[in-house]
C-alpha positions in Angstrom: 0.0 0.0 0.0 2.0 3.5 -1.1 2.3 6.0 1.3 0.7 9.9 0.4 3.2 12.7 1.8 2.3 16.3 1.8 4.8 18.9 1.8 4.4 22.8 2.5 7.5 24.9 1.9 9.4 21.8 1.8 8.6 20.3 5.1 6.7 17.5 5.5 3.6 18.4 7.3 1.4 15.0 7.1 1.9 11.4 5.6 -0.4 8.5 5.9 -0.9 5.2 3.6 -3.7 5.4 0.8 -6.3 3.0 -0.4 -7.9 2.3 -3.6 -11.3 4.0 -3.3 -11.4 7.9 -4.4 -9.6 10.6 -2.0 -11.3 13.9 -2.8 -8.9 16.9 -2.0 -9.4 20.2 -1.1 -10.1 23.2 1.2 -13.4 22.2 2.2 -14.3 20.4 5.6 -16.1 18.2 3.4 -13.1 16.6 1.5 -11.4 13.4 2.6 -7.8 15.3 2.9 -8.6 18.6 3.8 -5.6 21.3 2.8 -6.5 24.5 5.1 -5.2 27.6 3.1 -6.1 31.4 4.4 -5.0 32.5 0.7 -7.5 30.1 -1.1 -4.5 28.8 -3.5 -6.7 25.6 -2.7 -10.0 25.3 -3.7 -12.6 23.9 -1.5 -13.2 21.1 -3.9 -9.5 20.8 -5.8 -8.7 17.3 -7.0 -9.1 13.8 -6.3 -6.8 10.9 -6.2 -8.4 7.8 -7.3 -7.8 4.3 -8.5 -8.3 3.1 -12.4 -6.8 0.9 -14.7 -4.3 -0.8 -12.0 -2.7 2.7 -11.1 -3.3 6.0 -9.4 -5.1 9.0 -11.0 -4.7 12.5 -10.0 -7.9 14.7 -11.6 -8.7 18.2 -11.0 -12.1 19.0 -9.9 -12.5 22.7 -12.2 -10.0 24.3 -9.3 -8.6 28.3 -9.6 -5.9 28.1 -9.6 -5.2 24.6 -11.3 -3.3 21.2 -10.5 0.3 21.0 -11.6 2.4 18.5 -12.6 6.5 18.9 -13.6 5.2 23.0 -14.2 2.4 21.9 -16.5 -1.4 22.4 -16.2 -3.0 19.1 -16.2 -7.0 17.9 -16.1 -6.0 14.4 -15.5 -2.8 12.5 -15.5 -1.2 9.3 -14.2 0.7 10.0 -10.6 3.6 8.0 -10.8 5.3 7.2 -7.6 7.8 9.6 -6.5 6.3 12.1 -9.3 5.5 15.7 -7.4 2.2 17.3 -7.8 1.3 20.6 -6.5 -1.7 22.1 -5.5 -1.5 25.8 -4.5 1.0 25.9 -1.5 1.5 22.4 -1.2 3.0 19.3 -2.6 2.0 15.8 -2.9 4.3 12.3 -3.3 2.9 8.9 -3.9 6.1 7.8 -1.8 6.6 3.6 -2.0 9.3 3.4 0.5 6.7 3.6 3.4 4.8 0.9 2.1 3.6 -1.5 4.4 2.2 -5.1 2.8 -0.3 -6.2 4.7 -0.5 -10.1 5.1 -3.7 -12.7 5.7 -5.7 -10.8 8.5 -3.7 -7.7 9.0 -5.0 -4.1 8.8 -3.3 -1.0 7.6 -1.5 0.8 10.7 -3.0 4.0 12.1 -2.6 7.2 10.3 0.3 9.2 12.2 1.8 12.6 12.1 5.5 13.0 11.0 7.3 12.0 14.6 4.6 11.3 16.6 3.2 8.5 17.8 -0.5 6.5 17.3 -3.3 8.2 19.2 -4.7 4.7 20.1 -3.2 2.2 22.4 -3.4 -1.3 21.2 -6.2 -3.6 22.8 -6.5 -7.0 23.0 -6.2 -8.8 19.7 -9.8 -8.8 17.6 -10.1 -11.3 15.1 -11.1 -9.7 11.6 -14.0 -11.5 9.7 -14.3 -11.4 5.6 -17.2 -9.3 4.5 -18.2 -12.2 2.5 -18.3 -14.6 5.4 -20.2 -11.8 7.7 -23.4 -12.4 5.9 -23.8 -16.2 7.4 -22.7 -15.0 11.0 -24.3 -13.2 13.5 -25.3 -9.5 13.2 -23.0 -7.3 13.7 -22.5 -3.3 13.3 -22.2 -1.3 9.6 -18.5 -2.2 9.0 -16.0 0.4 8.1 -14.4 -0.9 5.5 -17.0 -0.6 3.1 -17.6 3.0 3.9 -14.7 4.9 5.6 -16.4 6.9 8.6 -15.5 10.6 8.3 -13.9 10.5 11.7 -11.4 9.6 8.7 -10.8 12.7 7.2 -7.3 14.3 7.4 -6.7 17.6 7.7 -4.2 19.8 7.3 -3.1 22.7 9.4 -3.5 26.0 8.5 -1.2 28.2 6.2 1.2 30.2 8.5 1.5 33.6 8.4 5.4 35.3 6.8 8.0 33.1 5.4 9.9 33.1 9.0 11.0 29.3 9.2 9.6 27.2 12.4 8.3 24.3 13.3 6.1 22.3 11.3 2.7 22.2 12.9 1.1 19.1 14.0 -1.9 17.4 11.7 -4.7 16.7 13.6 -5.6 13.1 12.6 -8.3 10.9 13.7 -7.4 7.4 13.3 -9.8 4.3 13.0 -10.1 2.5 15.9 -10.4 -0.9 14.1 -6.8 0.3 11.8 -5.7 1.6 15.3 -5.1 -2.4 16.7 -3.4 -5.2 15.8 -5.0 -7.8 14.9 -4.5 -12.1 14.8 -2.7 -13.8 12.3 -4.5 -15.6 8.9 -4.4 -18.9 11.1 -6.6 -17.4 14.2 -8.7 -16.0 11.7 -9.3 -18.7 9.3 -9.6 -20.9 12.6 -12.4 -18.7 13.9 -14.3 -18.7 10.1 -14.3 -22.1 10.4 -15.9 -22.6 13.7 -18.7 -19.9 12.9 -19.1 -21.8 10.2 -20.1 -25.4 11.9 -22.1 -23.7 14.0 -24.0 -22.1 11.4 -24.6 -25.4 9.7 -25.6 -26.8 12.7 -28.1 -24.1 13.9 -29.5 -24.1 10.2 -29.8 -28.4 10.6 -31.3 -28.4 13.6 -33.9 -25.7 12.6 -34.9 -27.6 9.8 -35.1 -30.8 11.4 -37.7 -28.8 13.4 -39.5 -27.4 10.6 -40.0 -30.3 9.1 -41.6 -32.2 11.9 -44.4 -29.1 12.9 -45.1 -29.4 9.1 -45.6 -33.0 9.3 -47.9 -32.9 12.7 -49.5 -29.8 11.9 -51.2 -29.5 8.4 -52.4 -25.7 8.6 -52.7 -23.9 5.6 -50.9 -20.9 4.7 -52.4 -17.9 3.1 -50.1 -16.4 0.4 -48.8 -13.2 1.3 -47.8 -10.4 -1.0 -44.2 -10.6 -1.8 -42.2 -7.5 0.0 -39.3 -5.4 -1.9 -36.2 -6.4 0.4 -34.7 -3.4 -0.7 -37.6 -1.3 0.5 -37.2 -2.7 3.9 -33.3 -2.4 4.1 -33.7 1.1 3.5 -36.6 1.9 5.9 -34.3 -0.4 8.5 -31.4 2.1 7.9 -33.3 4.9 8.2 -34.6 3.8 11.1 -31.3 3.3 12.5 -29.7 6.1 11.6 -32.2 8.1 13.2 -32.0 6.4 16.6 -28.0 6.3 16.5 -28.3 10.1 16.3 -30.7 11.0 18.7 -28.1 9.0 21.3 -25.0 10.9 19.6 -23.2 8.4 17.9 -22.6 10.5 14.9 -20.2 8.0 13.2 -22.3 4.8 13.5 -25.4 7.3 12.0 -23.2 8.0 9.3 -22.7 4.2 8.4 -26.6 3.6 8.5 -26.8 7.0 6.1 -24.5 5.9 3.7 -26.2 2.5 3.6 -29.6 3.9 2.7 -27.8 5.9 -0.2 -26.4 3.2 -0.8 -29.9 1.4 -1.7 -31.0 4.5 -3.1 -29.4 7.3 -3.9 -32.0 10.0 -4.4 -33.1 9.3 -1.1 -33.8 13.5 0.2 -34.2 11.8 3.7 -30.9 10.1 3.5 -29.5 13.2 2.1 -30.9 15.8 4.7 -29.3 13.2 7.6 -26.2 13.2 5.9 -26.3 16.9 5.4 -27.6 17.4 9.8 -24.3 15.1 10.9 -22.0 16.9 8.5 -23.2 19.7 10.3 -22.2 18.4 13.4 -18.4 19.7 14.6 -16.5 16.6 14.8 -14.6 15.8 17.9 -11.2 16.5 18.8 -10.2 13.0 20.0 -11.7 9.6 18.7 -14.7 7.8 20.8 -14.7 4.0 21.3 -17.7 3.4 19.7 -20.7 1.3 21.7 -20.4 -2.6 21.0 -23.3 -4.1 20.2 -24.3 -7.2 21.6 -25.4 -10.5 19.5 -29.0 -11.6 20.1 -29.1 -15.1 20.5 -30.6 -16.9 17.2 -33.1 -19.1 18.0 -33.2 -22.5 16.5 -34.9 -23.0 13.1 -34.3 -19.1 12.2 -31.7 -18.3 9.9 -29.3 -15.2 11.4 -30.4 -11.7 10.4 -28.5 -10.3 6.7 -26.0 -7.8 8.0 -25.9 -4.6 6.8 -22.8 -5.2 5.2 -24.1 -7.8 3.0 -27.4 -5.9 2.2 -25.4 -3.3 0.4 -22.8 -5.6 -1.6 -26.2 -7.0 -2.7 -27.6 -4.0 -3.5 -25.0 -1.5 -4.7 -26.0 -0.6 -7.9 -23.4 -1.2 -10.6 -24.8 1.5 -13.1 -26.7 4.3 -12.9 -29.4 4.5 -16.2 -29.9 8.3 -15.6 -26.5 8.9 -16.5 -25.3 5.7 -18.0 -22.6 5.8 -15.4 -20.8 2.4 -14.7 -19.1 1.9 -11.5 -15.6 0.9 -12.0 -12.9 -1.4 -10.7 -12.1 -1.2 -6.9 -14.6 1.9 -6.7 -16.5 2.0 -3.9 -20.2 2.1 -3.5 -20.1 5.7 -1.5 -17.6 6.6 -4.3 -19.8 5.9 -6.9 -23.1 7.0 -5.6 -21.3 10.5 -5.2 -19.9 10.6 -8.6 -23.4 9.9 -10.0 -24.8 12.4 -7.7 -22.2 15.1 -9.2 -23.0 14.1 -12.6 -26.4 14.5 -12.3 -26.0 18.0 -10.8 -23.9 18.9 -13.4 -26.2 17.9 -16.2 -28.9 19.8 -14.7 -27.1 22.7 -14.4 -26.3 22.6 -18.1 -29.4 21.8 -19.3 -31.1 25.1 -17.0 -27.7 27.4 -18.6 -28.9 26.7 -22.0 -32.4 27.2 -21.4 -31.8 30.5 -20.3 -29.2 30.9 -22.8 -26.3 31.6 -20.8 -23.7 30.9 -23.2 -20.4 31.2 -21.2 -22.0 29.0 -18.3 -23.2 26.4 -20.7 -20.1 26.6 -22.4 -17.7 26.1 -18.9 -20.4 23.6 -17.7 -20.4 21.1 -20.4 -16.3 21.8 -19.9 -17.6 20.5 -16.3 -19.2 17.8 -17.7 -17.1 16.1 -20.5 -14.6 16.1 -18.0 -16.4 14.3 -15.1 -18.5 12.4 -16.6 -17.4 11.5 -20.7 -20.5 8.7 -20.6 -23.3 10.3 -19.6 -26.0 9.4 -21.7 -27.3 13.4 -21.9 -23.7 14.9 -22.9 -24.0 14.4 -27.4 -27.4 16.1 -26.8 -26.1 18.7 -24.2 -23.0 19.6 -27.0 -25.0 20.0 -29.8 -27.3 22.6 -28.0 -24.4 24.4 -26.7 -23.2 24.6 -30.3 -26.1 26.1 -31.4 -26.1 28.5 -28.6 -23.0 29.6 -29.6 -23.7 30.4 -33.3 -26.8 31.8 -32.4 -25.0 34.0 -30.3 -22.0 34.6 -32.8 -25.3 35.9 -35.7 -26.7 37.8 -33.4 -23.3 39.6 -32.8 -22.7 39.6 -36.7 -25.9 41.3 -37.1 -25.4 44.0 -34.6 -21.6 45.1 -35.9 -23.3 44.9 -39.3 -25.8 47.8 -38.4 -22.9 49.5 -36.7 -21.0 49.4 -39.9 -24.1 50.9 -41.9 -24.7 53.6 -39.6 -21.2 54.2 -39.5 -20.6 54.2 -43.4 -23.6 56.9 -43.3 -21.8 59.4 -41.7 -19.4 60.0 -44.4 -16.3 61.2 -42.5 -12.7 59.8 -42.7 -13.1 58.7 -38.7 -16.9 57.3 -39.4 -15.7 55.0 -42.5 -12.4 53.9 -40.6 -14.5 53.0 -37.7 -17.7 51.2 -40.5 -14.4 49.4 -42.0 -13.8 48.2 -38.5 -17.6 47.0 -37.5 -17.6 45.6 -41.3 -14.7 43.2 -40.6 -16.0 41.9 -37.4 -19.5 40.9 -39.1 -17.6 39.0 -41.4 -15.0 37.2 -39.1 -18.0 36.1 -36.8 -20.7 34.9 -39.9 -19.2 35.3 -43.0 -21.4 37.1 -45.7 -22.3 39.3 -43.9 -21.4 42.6 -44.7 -19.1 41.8 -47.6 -20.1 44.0 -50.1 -19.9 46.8 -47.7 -16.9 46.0 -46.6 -15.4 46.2 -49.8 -17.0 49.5 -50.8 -15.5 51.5 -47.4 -12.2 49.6 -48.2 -12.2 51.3 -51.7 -13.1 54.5 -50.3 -10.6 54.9 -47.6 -7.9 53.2 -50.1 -8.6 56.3 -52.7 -8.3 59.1 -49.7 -5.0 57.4 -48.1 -3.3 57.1 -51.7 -4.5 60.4 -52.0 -2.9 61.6 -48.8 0.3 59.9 -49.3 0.7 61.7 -52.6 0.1 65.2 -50.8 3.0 63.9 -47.8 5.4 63.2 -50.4 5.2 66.5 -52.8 5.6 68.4 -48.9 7.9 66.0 -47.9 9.9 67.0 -51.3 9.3 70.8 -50.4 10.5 70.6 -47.2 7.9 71.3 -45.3 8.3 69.1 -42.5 5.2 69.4 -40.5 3.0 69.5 -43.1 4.4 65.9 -45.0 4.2 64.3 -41.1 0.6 65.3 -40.7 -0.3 63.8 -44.3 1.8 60.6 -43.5 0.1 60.1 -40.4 -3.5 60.8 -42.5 -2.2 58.0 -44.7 -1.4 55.6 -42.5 -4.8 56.1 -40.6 -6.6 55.6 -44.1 -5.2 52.8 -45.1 -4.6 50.9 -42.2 -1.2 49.3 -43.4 1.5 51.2 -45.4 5.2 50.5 -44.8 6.3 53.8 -46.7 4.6 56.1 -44.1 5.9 54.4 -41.7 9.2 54.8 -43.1 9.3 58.0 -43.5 7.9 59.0 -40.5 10.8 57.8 -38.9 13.2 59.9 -41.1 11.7 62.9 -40.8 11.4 62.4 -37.0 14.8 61.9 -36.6 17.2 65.0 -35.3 
């Protein structure tokens, strides 16, 4: 697993190990590493580091002031590691040498400050239990490593104030407590998999064993019941728990049961107004050992109760049709949901810009947009509109310089037909055909007066009457526009 540094006037101000789900970057609180930055060379939403393709992507997010790579703008690029990307006052290193391989049934260590120490003391030794093998144990709590709890979120400190050296500040940085301690080895794990296991089996034998006899002694008939949505009820279940784990305060376990609903659905506005209340909430300065909960005994003949871990493998979507979004490789569900979530924001947006006719916001959207999302199913549609916004616009500004030119050309002055000759040319550069005859009749004009005025320069100029053959140079050169022999001899006659 590589190891992220961040760097701030050369010194190394935060470093921590990375994981393959997306790490949005920026000013913002809401950000996953958050870069505080008085002088806003960050943006609150900046880039994002995510995983595609077997290697590391580094993507702005439509920042200010841009993200930089080897002193060169970029939208999206491969971070290679060791490679230097800079974001406003900082810098960032996908650094390998602090890469720690993680074997059967170890966790990554705890995020820690340069030179300080973890903020958790080790426990006693918790076995850890594969996602796929928690959905035929025993409930347990929303686990964190499907969704990373925003306790989480690094942050950086803020910029200091001169360029007086000192010492780095400290990073405040809330670890997991399940990353926090160690765990046992792939043998006391696999041990404890196969126990739960047996017992599974058996408690699932002896259930139907029991089943089978009432049904044999007991012939009642059952009515036929509706069949139920399980998806429905998951969500209503983790609504229902995510409500109740906030009214008691635990803000993080609330956020797990959050995340699961959008999970099942993500234009859930209840789920989003929780999410949007606990976000609210200040996070705490040191980490909480969260409540454990205890296991209900499972009576015999019942299967054990789908954790909600398993409900949302089950029921992640892997596509979204609104957009035509695919999630990808090693992206998370929480990752995806929020990608789809942008892109739809973004399309509407665009769609309301163009309506209105808002050219340069439809324009910078759909920028927005191709970049973000290249396969949403809206964006060929979305194009050709803004293309015909923009020549709309561009014939409408064709038409107006063109009625400038006319009422220009009317005046009949040397200043009024330099200044038609001007409107005439921009009516032709935005829709050409417009204009083009009178163009060329104010280009004839002014042609016969400047040739006319250059003649009258150089029979003074032969006189010797200085002033008098600068002044008809300088007519000349207004006339025509272009004339290398005025300015020539301008320069001759100006000389001491």
């Amino acid at each position: 697993m590589p190891t992220l540094s961040v760097y701030r006037n050369g010194t190394l101000e935060w470093q921590g190990p990375v994981t393959d789900y997306t790490l949005r970057i920026g000013r913002s609180p809401e950000n996953d590493l958050v870069l505080q930055d008085p002088a806003k060379g960050v943006s609150r939403f900046h880039a994002e580091l995510r995983w595609e393709h077997d290697h590391y992507i580094i993507a702005d997010l439509g920042s200010q002031n841009g993200t930089w790579i080897a002193g060169e703008r970029i939208d999206s690029a491969p971070l290679t590691e060791g490679v230097e990307v800079a974001l406003g006052p900082y810098r960032l290193v996908l650094d390998p040498e602090h890469a720690e391989a993680l074997e059967d049934g170890g966790t990554a260590p705890a995020l820690v400050p340069p030179g300080g120490r973890p903020t958790d003391t080790p426990g006693a030794a918790e076995p850890i239990v594969d996602p796929q093998q928690a959905a035929t144990m025993l409930p347990q709590p929303f686990p964190s490593d499907v969704l990373p709890p925003s306790g989480e979120r690094l942050t950086a400190p803020p910029a200091g104030t001169g360029d007086a050296p000192g010492p780095a500040p400290e990073v405040a940085v809330l670890p997991s407590p399940r990353n926090g301690r160690p765990t046992r080895n792939g043998t006391s794990t696999k041990k404890l998999a196969a126990f739960a296991a047996v017992a599974v089996v058996l408690v699932l034998g002896a259930g139907g064993i029991r089943f089978v006899l009432q049904r044999r002694d007991t012939a009642v008939p059952v009515e036929a019941t509706p069949p139920v949505d399980p998806r429905a009820a998951q969500l209503q279940d983790a609504l229902a728990k995510a409500r109740e784990t906030m009214a008691t305060g635990q803000l993080d376990a609330a956020r797990q049961h959050v995340e699961a609903a959008l999970a099942l659905d993500p234009a859930n506005t209840e789920a989003a107004d929780l999410r949007t209340q606990i976000d609210a909430v200040p996070v705490a300065t040191a980490p909480e050992e969260p409540a454990v909960e205890q296991a209900e005994a499972v009576p015999a003949g019942e299967a054990p109760a789908e954790t909600p871990a398993a409900a949302v493998a089950e029921a992640a979507p892997s596509s979204d049709p609104a957009t035509g979004l695919t999630r990808q490789k090693r992206e998370s569900p929480r990752a995806f949901a929020r990608r789809v979530a942008d892109a739809k924001k973004l399309g509407g947006a665009l769609q309301a810009a163009v309506k209105a006719g808002r050219v340069t916001d439809a324009r910078n959207l759909l920028e927005q947009l191709t970049s973000a999302a290249p396969d949403h199913t809206l964006l060929p549609a979305l194009t050709e509109s803004v293309h015909t916004l923009e020549a709309r616009e561009r014939g409408q500004a064709a038409e107006a310089a063109y009625e400038d030119g006319k009422r220009l050309q009317q005046g009949g002055s040397e200043a009024d037909l330099v200044a038609a000759r001007a409107a005439y040319r921009k009516a032709v550069s935005l829709q050409p055909g417009t204009g083009d005859a009178e163009l060329q009749q104010v280009e004839t004009r002014l042609k016969g007066l400047g040739n006319a005025a250059l003649s009258n320069a150089r029979n003074f100029q032969n006189f010797k009457k200085r002033d008098q053959a600068v002044e008809q140079y300088r007519r000349a050169l207004f006339l025509l526009g272009e004339c290398g022999d005025c300015e020539k001899a301008l320069r001759d006659l100006q000389q001491p």
